[in-house]
PDB file of N, CA, C and O in Angstrom:
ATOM      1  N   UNK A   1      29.180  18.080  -9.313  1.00  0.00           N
ATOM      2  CA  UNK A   1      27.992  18.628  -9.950  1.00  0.00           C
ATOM      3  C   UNK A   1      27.648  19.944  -9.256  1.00  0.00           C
ATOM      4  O   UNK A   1      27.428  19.844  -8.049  1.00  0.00           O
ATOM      5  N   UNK A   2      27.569  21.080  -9.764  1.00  0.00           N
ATOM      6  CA  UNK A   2      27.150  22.640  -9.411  1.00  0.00           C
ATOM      7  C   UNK A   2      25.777  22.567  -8.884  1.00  0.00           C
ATOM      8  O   UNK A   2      24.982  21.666  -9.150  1.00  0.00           O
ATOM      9  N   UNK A   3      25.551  23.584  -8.113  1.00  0.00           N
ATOM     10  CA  UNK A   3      24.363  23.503  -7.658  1.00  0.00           C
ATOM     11  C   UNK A   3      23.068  24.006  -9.033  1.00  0.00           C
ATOM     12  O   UNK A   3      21.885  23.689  -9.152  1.00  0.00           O
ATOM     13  N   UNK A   4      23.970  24.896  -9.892  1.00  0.00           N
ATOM     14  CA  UNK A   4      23.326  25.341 -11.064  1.00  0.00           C
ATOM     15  C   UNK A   4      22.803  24.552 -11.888  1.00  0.00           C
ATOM     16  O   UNK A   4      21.699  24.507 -12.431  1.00  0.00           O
ATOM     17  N   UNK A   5      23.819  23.858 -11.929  1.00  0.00           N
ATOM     18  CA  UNK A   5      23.782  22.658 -12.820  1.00  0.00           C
ATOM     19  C   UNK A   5      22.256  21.821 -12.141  1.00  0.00           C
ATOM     20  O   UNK A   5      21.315  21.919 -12.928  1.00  0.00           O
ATOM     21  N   UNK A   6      21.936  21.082 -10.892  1.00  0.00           N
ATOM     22  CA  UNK A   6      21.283  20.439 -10.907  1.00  0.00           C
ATOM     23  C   UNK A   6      19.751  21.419 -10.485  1.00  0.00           C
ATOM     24  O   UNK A   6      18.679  20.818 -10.564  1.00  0.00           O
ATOM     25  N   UNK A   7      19.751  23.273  -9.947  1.00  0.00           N
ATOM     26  CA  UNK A   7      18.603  23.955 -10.552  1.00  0.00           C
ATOM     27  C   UNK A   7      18.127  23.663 -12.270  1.00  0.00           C
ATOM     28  O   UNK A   7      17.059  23.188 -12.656  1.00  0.00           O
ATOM     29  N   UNK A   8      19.050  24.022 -12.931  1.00  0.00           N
ATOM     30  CA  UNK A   8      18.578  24.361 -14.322  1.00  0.00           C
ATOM     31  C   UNK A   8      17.526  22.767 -14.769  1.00  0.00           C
ATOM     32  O   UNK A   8      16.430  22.763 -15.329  1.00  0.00           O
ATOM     33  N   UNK A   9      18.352  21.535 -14.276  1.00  0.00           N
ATOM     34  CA  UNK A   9      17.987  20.407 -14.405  1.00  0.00           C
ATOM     35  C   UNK A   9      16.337  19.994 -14.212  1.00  0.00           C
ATOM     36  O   UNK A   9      15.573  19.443 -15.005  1.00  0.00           O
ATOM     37  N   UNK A  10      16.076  20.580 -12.590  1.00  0.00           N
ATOM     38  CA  UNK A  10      15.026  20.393 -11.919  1.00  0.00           C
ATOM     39  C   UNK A  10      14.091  21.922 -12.648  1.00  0.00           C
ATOM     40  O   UNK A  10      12.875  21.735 -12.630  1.00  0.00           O
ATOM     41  N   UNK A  11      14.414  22.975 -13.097  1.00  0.00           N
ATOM     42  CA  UNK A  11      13.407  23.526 -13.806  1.00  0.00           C
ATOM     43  C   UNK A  11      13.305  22.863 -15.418  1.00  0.00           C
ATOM     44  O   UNK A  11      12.223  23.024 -15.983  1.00  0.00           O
ATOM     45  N   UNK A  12      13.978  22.407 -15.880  1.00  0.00           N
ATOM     46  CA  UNK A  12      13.744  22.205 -17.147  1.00  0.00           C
ATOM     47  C   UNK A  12      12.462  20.795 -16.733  1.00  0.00           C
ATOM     48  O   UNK A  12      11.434  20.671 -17.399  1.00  0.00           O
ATOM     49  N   UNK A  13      12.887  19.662 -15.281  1.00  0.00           N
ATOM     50  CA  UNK A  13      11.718  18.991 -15.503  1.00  0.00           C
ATOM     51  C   UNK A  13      10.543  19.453 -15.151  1.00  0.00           C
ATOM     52  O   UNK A  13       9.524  18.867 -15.517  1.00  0.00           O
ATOM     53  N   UNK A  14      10.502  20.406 -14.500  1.00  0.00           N
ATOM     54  CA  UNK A  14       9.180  21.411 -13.613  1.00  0.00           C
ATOM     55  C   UNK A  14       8.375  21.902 -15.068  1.00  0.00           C
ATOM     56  O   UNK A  14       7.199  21.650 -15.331  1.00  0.00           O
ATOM     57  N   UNK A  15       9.134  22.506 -15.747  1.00  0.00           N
ATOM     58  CA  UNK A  15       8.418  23.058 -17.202  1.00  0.00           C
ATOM     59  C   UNK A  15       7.980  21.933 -18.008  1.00  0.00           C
ATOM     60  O   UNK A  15       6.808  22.096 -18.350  1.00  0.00           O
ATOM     61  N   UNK A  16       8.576  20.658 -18.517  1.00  0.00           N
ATOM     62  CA  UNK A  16       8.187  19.053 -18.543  1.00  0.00           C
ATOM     63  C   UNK A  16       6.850  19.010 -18.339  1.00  0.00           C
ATOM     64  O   UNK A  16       6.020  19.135 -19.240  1.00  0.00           O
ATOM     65  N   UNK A  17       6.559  18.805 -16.979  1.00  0.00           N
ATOM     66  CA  UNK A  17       5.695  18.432 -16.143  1.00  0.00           C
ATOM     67  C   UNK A  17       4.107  19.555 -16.738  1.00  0.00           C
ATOM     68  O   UNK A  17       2.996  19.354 -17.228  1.00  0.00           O
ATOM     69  N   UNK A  18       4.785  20.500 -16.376  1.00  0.00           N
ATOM     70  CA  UNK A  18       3.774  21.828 -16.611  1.00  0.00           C
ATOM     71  C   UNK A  18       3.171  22.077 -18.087  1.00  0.00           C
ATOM     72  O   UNK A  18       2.090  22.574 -18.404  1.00  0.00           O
ATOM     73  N   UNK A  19       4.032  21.661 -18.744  1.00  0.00           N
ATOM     74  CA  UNK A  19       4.093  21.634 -20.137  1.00  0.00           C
ATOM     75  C   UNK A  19       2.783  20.058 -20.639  1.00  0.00           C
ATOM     76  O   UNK A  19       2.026  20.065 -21.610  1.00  0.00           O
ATOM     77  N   UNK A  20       2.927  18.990 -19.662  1.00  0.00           N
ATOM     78  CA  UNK A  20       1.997  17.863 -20.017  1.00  0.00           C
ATOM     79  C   UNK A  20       0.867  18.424 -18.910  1.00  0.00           C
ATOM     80  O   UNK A  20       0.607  17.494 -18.146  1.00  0.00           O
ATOM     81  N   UNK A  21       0.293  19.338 -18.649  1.00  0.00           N
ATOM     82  CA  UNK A  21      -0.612  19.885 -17.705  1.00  0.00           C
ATOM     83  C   UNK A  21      -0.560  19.722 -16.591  1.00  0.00           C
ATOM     84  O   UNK A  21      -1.566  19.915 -15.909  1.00  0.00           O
ATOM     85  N   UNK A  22       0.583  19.328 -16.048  1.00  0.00           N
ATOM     86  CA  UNK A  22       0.771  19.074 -14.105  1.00  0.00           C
ATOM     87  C   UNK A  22       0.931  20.714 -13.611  1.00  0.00           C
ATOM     88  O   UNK A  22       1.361  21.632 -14.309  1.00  0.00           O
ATOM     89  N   UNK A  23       0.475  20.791 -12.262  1.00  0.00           N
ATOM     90  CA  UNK A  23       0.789  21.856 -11.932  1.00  0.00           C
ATOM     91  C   UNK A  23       1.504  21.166 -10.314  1.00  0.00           C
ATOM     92  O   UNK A  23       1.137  20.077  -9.873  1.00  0.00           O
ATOM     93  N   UNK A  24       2.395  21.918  -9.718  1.00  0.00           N
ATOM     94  CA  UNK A  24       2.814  21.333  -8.425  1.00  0.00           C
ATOM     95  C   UNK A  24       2.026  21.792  -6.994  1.00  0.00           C
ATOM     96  O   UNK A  24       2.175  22.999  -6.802  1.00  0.00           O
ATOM     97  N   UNK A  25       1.383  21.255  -6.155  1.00  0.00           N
ATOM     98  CA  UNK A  25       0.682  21.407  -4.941  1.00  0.00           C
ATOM     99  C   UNK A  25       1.692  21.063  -3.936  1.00  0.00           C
ATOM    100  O   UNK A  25       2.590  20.222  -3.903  1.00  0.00           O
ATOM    101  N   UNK A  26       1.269  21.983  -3.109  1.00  0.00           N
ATOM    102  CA  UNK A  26       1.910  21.615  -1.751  1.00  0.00           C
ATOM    103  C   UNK A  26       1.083  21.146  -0.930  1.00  0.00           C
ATOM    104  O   UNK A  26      -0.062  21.593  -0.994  1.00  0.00           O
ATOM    105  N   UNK A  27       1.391  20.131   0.066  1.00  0.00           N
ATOM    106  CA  UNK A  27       0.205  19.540   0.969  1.00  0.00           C
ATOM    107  C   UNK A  27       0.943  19.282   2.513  1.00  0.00           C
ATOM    108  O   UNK A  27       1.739  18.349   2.415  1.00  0.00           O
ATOM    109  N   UNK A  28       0.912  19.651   3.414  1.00  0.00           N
ATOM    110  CA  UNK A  28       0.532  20.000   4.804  1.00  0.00           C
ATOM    111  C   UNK A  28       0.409  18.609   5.076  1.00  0.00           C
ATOM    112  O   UNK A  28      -0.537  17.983   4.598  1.00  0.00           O
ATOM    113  N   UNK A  29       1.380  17.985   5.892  1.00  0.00           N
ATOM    114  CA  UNK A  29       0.904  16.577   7.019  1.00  0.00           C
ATOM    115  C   UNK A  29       1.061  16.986   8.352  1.00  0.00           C
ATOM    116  O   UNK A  29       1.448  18.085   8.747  1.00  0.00           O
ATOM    117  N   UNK A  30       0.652  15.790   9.156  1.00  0.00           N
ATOM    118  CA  UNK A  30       1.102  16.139  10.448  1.00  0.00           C
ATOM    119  C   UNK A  30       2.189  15.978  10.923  1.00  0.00           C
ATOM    120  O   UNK A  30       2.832  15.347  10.084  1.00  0.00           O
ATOM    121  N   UNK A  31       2.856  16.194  11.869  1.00  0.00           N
ATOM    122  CA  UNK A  31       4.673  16.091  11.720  1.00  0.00           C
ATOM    123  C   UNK A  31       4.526  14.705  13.329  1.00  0.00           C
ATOM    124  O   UNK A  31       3.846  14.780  14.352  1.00  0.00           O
ATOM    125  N   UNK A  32       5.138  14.013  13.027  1.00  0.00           N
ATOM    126  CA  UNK A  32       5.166  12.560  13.146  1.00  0.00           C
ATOM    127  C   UNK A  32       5.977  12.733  14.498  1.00  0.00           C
ATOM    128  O   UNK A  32       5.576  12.262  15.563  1.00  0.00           O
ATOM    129  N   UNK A  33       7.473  13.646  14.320  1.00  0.00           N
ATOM    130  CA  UNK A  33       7.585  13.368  15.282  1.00  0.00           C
ATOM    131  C   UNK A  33       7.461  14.334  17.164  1.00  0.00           C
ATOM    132  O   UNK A  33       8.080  14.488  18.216  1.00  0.00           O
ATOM    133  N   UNK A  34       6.200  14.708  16.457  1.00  0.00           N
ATOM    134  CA  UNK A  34       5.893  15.682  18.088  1.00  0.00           C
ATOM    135  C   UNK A  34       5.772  14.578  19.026  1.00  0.00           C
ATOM    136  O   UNK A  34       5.750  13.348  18.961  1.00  0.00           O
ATOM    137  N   UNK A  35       5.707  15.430  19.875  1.00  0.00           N
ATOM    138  CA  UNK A  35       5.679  14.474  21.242  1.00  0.00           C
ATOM    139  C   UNK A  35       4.264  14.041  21.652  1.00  0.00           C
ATOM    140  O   UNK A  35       3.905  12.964  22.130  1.00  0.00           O
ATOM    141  N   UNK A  36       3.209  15.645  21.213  1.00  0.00           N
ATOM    142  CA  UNK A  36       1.871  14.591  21.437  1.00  0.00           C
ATOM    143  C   UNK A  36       1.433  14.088  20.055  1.00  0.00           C
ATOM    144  O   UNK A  36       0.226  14.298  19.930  1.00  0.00           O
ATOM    145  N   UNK A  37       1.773  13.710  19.356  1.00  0.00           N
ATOM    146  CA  UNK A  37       1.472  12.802  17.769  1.00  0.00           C
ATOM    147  C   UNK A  37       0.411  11.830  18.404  1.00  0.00           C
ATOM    148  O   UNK A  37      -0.812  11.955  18.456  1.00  0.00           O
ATOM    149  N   UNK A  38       1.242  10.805  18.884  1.00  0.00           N
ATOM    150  CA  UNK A  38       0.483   9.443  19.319  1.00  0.00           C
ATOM    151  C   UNK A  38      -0.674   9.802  19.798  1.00  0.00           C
ATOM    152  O   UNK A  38      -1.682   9.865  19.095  1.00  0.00           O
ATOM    153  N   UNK A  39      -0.643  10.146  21.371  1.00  0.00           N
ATOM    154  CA  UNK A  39      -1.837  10.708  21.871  1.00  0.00           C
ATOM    155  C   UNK A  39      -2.728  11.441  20.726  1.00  0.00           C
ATOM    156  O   UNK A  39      -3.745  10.866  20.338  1.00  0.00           O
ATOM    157  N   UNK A  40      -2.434  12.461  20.282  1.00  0.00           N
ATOM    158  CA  UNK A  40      -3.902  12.743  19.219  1.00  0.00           C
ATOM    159  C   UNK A  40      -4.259  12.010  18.561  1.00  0.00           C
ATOM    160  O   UNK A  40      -5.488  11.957  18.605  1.00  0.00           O
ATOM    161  N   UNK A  41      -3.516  10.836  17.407  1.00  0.00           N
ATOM    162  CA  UNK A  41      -3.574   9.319  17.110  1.00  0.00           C
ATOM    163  C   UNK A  41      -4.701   9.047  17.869  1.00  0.00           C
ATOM    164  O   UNK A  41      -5.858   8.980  17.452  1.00  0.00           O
ATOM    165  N   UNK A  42      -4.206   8.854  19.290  1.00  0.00           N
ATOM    166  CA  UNK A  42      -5.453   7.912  20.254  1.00  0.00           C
ATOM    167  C   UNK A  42      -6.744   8.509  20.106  1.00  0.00           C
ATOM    168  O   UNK A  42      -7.744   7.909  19.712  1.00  0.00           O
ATOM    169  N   UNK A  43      -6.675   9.930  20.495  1.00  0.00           N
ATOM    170  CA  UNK A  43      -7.786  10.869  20.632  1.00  0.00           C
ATOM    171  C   UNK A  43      -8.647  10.877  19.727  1.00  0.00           C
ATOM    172  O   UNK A  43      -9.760  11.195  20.146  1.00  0.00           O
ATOM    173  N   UNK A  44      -8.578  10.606  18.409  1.00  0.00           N
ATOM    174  CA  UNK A  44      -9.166  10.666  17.216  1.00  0.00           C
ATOM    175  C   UNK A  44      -9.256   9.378  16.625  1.00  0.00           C
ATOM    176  O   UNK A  44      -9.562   9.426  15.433  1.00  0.00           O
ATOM    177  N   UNK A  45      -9.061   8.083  17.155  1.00  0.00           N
ATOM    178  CA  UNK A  45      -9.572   6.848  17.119  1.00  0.00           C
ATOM    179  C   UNK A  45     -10.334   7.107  17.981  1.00  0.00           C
ATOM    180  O   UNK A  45     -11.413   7.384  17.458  1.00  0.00           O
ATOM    181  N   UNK A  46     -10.387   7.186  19.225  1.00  0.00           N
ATOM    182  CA  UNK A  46     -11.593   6.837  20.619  1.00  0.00           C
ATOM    183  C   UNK A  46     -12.540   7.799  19.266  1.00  0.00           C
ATOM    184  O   UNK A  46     -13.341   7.020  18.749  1.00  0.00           O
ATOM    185  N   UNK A  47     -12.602   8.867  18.782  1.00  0.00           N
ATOM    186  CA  UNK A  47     -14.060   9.530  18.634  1.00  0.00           C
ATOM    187  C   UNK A  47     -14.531   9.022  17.200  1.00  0.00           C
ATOM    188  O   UNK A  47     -15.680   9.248  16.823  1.00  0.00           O
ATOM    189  N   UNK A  48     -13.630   8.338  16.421  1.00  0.00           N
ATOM    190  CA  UNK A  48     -13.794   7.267  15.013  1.00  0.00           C
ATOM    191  C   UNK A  48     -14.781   6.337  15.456  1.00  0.00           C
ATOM    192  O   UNK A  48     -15.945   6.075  15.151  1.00  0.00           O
ATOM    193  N   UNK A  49     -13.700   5.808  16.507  1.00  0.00           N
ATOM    194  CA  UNK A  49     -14.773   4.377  17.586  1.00  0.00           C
ATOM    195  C   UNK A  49     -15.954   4.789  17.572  1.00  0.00           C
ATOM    196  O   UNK A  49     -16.750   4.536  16.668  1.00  0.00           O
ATOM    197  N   UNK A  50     -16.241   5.591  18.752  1.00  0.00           N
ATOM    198  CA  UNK A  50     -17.266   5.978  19.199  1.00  0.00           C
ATOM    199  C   UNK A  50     -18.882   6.759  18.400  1.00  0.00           C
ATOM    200  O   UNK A  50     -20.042   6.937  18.774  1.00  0.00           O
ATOM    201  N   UNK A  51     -18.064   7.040  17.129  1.00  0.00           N
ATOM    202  CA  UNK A  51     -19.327   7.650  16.211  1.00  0.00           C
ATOM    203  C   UNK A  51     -19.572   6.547  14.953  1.00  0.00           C
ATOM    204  O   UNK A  51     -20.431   6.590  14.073  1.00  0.00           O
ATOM    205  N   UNK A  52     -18.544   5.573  15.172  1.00  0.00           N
ATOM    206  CA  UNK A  52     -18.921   4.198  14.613  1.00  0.00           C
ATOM    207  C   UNK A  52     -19.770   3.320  15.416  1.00  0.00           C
ATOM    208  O   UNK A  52     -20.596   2.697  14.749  1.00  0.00           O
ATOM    209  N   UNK A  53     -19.780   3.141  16.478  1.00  0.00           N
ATOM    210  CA  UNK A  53     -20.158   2.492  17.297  1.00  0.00           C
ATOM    211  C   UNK A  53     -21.844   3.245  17.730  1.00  0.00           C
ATOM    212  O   UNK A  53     -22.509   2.786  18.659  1.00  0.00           O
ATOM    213  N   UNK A  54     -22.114   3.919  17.244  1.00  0.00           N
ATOM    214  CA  UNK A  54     -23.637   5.016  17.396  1.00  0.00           C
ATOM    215  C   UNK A  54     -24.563   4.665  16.113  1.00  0.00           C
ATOM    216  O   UNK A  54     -25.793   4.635  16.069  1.00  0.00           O
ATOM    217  N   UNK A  55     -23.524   4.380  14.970  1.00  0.00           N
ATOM    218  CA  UNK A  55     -23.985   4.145  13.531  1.00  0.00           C
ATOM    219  C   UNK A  55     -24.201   3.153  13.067  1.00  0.00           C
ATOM    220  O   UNK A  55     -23.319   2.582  12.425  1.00  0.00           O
ATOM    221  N   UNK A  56     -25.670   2.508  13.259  1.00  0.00           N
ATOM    222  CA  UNK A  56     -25.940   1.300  12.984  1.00  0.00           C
ATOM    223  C   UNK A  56     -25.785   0.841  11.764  1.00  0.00           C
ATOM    224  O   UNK A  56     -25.243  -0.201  11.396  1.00  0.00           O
ATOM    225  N   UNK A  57     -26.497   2.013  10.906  1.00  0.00           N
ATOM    226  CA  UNK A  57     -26.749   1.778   9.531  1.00  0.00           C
ATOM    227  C   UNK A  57     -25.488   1.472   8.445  1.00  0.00           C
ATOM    228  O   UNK A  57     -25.651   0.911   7.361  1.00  0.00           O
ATOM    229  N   UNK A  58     -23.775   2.122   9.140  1.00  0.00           N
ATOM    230  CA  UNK A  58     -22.618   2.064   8.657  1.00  0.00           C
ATOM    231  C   UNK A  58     -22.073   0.459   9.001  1.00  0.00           C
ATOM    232  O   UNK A  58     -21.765  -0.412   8.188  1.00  0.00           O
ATOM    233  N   UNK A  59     -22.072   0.412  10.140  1.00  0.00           N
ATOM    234  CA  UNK A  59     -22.085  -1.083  10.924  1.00  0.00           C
ATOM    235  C   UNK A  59     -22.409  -2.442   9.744  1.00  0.00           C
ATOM    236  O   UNK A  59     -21.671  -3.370   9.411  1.00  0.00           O
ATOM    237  N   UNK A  60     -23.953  -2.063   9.266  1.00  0.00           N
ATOM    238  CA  UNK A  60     -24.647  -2.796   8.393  1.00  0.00           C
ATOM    239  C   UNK A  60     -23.849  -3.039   7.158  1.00  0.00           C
ATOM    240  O   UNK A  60     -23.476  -4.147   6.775  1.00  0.00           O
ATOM    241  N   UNK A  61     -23.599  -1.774   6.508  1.00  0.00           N
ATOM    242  CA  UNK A  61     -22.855  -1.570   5.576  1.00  0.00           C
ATOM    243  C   UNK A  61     -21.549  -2.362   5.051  1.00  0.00           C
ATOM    244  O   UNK A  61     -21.282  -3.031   4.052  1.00  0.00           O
ATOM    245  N   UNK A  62     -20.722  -1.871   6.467  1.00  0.00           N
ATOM    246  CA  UNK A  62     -19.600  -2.707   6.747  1.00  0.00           C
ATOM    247  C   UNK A  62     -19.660  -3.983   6.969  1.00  0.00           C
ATOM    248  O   UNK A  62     -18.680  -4.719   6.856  1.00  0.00           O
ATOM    249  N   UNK A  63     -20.759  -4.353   7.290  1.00  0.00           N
ATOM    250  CA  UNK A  63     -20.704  -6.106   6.906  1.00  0.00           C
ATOM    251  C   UNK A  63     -20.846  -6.951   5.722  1.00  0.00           C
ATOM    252  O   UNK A  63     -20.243  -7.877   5.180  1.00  0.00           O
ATOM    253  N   UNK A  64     -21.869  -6.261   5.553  1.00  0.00           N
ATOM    254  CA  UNK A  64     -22.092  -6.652   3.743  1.00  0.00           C
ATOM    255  C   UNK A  64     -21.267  -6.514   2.772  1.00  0.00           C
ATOM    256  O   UNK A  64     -21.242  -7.132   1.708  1.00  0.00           O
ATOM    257  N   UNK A  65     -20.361  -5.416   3.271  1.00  0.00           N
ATOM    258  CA  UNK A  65     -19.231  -5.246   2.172  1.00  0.00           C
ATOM    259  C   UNK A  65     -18.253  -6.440   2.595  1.00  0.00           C
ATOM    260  O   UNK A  65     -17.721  -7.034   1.657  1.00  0.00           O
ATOM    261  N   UNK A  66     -17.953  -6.859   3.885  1.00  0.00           N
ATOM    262  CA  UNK A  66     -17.305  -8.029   4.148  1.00  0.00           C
ATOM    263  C   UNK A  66     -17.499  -8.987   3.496  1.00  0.00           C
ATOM    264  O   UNK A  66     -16.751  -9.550   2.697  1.00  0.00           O
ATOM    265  N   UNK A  67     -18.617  -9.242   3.836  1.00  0.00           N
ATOM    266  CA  UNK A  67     -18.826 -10.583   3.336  1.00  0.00           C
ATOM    267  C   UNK A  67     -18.962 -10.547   1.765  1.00  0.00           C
ATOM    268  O   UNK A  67     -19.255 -11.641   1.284  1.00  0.00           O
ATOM    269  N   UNK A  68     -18.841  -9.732   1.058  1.00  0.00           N
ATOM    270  CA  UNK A  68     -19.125  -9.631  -0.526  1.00  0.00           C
ATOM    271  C   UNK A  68     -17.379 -10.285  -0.821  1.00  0.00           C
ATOM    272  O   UNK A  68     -17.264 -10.952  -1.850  1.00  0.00           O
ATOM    273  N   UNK A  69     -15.987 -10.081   0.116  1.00  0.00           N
ATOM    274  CA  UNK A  69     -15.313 -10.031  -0.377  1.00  0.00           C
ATOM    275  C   UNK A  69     -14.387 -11.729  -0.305  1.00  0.00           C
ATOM    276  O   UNK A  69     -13.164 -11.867  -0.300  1.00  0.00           O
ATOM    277  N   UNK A  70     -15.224 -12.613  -0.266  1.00  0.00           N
ATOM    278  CA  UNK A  70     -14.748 -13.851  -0.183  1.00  0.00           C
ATOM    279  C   UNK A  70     -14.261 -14.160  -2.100  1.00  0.00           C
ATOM    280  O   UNK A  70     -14.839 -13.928  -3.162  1.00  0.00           O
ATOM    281  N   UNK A  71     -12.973 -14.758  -1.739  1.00  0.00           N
ATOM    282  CA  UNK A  71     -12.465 -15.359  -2.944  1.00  0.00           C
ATOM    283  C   UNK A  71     -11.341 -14.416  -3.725  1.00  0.00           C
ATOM    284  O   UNK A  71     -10.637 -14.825  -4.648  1.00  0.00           O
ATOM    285  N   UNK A  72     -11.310 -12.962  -3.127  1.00  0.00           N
ATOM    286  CA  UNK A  72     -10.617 -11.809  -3.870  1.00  0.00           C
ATOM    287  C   UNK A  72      -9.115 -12.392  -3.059  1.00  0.00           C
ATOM    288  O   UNK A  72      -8.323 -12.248  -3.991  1.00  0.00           O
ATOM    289  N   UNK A  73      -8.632 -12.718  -2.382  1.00  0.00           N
ATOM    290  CA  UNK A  73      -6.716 -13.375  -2.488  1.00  0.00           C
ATOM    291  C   UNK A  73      -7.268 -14.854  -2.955  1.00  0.00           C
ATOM    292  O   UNK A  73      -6.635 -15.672  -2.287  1.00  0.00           O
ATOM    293  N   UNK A  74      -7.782 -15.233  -3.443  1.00  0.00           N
ATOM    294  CA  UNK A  74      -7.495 -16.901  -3.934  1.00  0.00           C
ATOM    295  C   UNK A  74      -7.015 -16.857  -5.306  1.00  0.00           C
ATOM    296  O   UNK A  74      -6.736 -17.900  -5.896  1.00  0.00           O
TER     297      UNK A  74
END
């Protein structure tokens, strides 16, 4: 299979797509495998924790929504 061959392929589905109103986005992650990944992972749970743990009123929230959810896997 030509490389032409499988461009022409992938624009004819790009125009497809564009044609039913999709447009294509590009989106930015974090790259998984740096070396400090994890650590910022950690860094940004401890301050999740910690501004959860200040927020009573979310706390509240989060319980009530718990407990609303009895019976949803039976």
């Amino acid at each position: 299979m030509s490389a032409s061959h499988v461009n022409a392929r992938v624009q004819k589905h790009r125009a497809a797509l564009r044609m039913a109103g999709l447009r294509p986005v590009q989106i930015w992650v974090p790259d998984t495998r740096r070396p400090d990944f994890a650590e910022e992972c950690r860094r940004q749970s401890i301050l999740v924790a910690q501004a959860d743990s200040a927020d009573t009123a979310m706390q509240q929230f989060m319980d009530a929504a718990l407990a609303d959810v009895g019976g949803w896997t039976e």
